[in-house]
N, C-alpha and C positions, 0 to 999 in steps of 0.2 A: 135729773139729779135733784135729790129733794136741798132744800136749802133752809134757814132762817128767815121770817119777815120781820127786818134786823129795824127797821125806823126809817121817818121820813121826817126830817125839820125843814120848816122856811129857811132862807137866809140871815132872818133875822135871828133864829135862835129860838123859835117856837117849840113847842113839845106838840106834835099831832096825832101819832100813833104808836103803839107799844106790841111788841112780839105776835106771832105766830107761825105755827109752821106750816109753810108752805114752799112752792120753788123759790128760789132768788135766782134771775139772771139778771147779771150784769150787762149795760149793754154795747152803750158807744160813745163818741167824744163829743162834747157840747153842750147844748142846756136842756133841760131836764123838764118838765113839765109834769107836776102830781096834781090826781084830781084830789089829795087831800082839802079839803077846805078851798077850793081853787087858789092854791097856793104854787107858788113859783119859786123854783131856786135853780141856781144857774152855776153852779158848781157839782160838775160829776153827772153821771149819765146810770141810773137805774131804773129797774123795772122788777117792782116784788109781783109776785102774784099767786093766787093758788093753781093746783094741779100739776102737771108735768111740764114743765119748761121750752120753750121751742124759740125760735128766732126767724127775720126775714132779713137778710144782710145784701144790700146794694142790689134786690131782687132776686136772691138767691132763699130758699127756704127750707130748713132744716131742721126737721121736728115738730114737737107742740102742737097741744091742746088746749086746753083751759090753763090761763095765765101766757099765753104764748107774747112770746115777746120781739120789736120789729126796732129794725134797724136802717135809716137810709143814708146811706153810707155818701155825704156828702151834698147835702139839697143846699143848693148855692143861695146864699140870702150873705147877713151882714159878716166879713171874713172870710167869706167863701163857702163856709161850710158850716151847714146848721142840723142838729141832730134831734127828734124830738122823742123823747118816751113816755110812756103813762103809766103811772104807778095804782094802785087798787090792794085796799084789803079789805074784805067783806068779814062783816061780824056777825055770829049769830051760827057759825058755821064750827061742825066737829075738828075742835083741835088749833080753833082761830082764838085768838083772846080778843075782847072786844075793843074796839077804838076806844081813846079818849082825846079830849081837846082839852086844850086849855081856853078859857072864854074870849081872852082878848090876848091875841101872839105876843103883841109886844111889854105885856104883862110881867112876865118872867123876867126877860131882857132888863126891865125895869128893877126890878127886886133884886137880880145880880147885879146887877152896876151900883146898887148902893150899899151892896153888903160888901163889896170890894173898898169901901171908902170907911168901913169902919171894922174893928174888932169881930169875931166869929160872938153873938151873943151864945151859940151854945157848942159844947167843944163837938165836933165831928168823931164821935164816936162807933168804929163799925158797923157793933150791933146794931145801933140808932138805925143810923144810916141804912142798913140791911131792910129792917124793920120799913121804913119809909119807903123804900124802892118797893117793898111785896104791896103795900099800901095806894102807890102810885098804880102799880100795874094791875090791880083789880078792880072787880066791875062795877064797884060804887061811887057813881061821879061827884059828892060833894068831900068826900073821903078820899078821893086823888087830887080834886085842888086843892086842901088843907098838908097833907102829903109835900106836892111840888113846893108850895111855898114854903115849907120848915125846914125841904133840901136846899135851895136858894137860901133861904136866909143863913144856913152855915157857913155860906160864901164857897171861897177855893177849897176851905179847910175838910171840904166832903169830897174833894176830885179823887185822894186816893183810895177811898172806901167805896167808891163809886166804880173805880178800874179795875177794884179786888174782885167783886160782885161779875164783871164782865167777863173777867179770867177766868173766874173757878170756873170747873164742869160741870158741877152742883149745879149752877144756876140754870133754873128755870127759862125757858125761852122767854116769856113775856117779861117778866124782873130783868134778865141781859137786859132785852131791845130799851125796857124804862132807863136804867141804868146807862146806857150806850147813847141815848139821849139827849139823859142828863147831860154828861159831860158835854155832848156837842155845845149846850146853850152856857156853859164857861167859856167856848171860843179858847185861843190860841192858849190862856194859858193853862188846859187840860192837855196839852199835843208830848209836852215831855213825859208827864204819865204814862200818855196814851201808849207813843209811838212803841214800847217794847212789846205789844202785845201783837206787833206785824210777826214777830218769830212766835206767835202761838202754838200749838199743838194742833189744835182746832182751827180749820178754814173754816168756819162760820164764824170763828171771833177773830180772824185776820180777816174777815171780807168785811163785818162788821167794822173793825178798826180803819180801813180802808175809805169806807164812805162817810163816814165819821169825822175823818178829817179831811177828805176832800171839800166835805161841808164845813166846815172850818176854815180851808181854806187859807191856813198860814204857812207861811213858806220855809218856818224852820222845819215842818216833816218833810220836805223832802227827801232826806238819804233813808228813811222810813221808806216813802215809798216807791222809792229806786228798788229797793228790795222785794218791795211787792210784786213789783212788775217783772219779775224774774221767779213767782210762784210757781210750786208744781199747779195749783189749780187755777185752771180756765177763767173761772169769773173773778177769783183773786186778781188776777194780772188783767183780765178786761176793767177792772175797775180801778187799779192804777195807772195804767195807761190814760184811762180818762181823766184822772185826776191829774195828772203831767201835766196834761194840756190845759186843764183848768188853770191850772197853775203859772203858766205864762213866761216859765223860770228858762231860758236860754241852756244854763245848765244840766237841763233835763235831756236835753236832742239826745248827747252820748247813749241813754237806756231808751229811747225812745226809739234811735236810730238802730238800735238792735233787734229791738222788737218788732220793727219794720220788715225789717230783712231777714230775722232766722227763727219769729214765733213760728211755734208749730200748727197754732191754730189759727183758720183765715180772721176769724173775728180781730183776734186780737192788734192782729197786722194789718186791716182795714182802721180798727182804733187810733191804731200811733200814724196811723197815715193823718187822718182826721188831726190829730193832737200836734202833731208836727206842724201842721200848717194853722194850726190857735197859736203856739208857741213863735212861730211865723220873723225869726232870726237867719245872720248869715250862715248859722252852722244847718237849720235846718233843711234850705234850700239841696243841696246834692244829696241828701239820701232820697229823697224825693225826686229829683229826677233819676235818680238808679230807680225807683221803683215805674216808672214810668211806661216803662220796658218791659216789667215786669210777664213774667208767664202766666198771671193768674191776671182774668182780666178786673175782675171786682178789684184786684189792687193797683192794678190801672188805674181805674175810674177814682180811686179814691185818691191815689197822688196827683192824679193830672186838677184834678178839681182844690185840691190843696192849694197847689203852685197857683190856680185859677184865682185863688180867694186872694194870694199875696200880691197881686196886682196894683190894685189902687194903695195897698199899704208900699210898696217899693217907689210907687211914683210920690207917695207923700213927704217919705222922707224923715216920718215919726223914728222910725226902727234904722234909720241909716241907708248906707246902698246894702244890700242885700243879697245881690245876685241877677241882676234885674237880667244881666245878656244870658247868662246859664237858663233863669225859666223862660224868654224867650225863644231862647234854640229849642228847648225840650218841650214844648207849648206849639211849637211849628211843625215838629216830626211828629207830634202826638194828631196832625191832621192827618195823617195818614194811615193812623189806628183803623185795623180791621173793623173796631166796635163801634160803633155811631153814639155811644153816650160819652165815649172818650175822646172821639170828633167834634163832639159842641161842646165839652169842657172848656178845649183847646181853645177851639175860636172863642170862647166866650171869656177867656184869661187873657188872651191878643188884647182884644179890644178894650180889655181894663186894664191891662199892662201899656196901651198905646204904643204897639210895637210896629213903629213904622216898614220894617223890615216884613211884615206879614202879611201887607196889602194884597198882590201877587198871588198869594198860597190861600188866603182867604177867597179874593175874585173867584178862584178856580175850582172851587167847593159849593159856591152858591144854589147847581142843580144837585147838589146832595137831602135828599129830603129833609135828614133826620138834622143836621147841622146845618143846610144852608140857611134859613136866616137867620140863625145864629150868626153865621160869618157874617150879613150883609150887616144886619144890625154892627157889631163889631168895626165894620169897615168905617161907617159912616162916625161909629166912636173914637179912632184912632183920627180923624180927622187932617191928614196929613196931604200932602198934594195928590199924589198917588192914588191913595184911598178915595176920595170925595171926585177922583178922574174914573176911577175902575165904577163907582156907583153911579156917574153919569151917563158910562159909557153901557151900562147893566140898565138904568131906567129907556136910556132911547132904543136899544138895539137887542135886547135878549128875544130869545124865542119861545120864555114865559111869560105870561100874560103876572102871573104870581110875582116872578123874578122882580118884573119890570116895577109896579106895584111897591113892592117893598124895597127896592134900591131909592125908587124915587123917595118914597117919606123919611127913608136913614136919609137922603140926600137932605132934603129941605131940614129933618132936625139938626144936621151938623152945620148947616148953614147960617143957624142962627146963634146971635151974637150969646155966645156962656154967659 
């Protein structure tokens, strides 16, 4: 499905690339990684690229060629679940518009923050405005940073000739993506503008709107993009799903939790799986283990490893009690999952949950190839009498040389003073 290649800003509010067509999939929940400028932003999960669009979701693969885009649907790092994508627009290419950068990211940032402290020196006049966006988005780079700065220096008083120019059909893909942009590097207070243009006509300017403010990143669009995520289109709703979860808002479970359970597409239900557990509240805990059970096993793997990541967060005590017995019980029957990557979830959320209760059902996994040392590691992190007796009784006595091996050094690290 052909898409927009709608924009990429830093966190900070950078301008680094403007339009062209090519696929846009959306992809999954977590942080983001663009080779634009090795730039990094950690709000919302994309991936532009040219040619036909494809994915790889929790090893699963579907489609794509050139711009194919990969999803792994829960790689356990900080929270549990970490998601990476790579963003790419090559310029120079039929029907690409060329990059631009602005010289120094936090330049811009700079010039709005102080146009916010004083008067609009020139009024925000459409046309103007118009005019400056065609300007920005073409391929003479000393003529697009004289451009950017006379947009910024208008202040706020250009957000709405800025959302006009995004709306209309008229516009030009590269003028949108400049224009679409712009508004991200005003931050939250472009988001009331923005947020009407989620009931667009056009899913390129609601998918646009979508990353837009996920990059943004304020928490008054949410009921925006609650809405989203109940889109007729696929990448629409994969990209507010991600933002949900960017979003960290407790609030959010209720659409999230829907999405879970009765999107049509697997992506997107792998997504709110993923999101659910960044969101990582008492509401979110039970749709997550209903999915646990799940018939499809990718969303297995993606709830169990959710519930995997709330571990250390339930025992901290930041977010409150949480649920801690519920993902325990559903973290103990998931060892018994047919799948072996939904087997070392499991054990691998035990042991960060330190669920004394698990010693037993972990010991009994250990000759499991694909999870046992995950359990044994696990064992020796729950560190309870139980646990530190089953690893002893696994170092002197098993009839793996491997077993023995690795019980013993979880043994000696849990025996050292934390």
């Amino acid at each position: 499905m052909k898409r927009l290649v709608l924009f990429s800003v830093v966190a900070a509010g950078a301008i680094l690339t403007a339009g062209a067509v090519a696929s846009a999939q959306v992809i999954d929940t977590g942080s983001t990684t663009s080779d634009f400028g090795n730039s990094t932003t950690n709000t919302g999960t994309f991936q532009f690229g040219g040619g036909t669009s494809g994915s790889t979701t929790g090893g699963s693969t579907t489609g794509g060629t050139t711009g194919a885009s990969q999803t792994t649907a829960g790689t356990s790092t900080t929270g549990g679940t970490t998601t990476r994508t790579t963003a790419r627009v090559t310029s120079g290419q039929p029907g690409v518009a060329p990059t631009w950068l602005v010289t120094d990211p936090k330049e811009l940032q700079a010039i709005i923050a102080a146009a916010k402290r004083k008067p609009p020196t020139i009024p925000a006049d459409p046309a103007v405005v118009k005019s400056l966006v065609e300007t920005a988005s073409s391929g003479d780079s000393a003529a697009q940073q004289d451009a950017v700065h006379r947009i910024a220096e208008l202040g706020e008083s250009a957000i709405v000739p800025l959302v006009r120019i995004v709306r209309e059909e008229s516009t030009p893909p590269p003028q949108r993506a400049a224009a679409a942009t712009l508004l991200v590097a005003f931050g939250s207070a472009a988001v009331p503008s923005m947020a009407p243009l989620i009931k667009s006509k056009s899913c390129d300017v609601r998918l646009m709107t979508v990353q837009a403010l996920s990059i943004i990143g304020d928490r008054s669009s949410l009921a925006a993009i609650e809405i989203a995520a109940a889109d007729s289109d696929e990448n629409v709703r994969l990209a507010a799903v991600g933002t949900l979860g960017g979003l960290g808002l407790s609030s959010a479970v209720p659409a999230l939790s829907k999405s879970l359970a009765k999107d049509k597409s697997l992506d997107v239900r792998l997504a709110a799986a993923d999101a659910l557990g960044q969101v990582a509240c008492r509401s979110a805990v039970e749709p997550l283990v209903e999915a646990v059970t799940d018939h499809e096993v990718l969303v297995r793997r993606a709830a169990t490893r959710a519930l995997a990541g709330m571990g250390e967060l339930l025992l901290s005590g930041t977010r409150g009690e949480i649920g801690k017995s519920k993902v325990g019980d559903a973290l103990r029957a998931a060892l018994d999952d047919a799948d072996a990557q939904v087997r070392t979830a499991a054990a691998e959320g035990l042991g960060a949950l330190k669920d004394e209760r698990a010693a037993a059902r972990l010991a009994a996994i250990v000759d499991d190839p694909e999870a046992g040392p995950t359990a044994i590691w696990s064992l020796g992190r729950i560190r309870s009498e139980e646990s530190l007796a089953a690893l002893q009784r696994l170092a002197q006595s098993s009839a793996s040389e491997t077993v023995r091996r690795a019980a013993a050094a979880a043994l000696a690290t849990a025996q050292r003073k934390p």
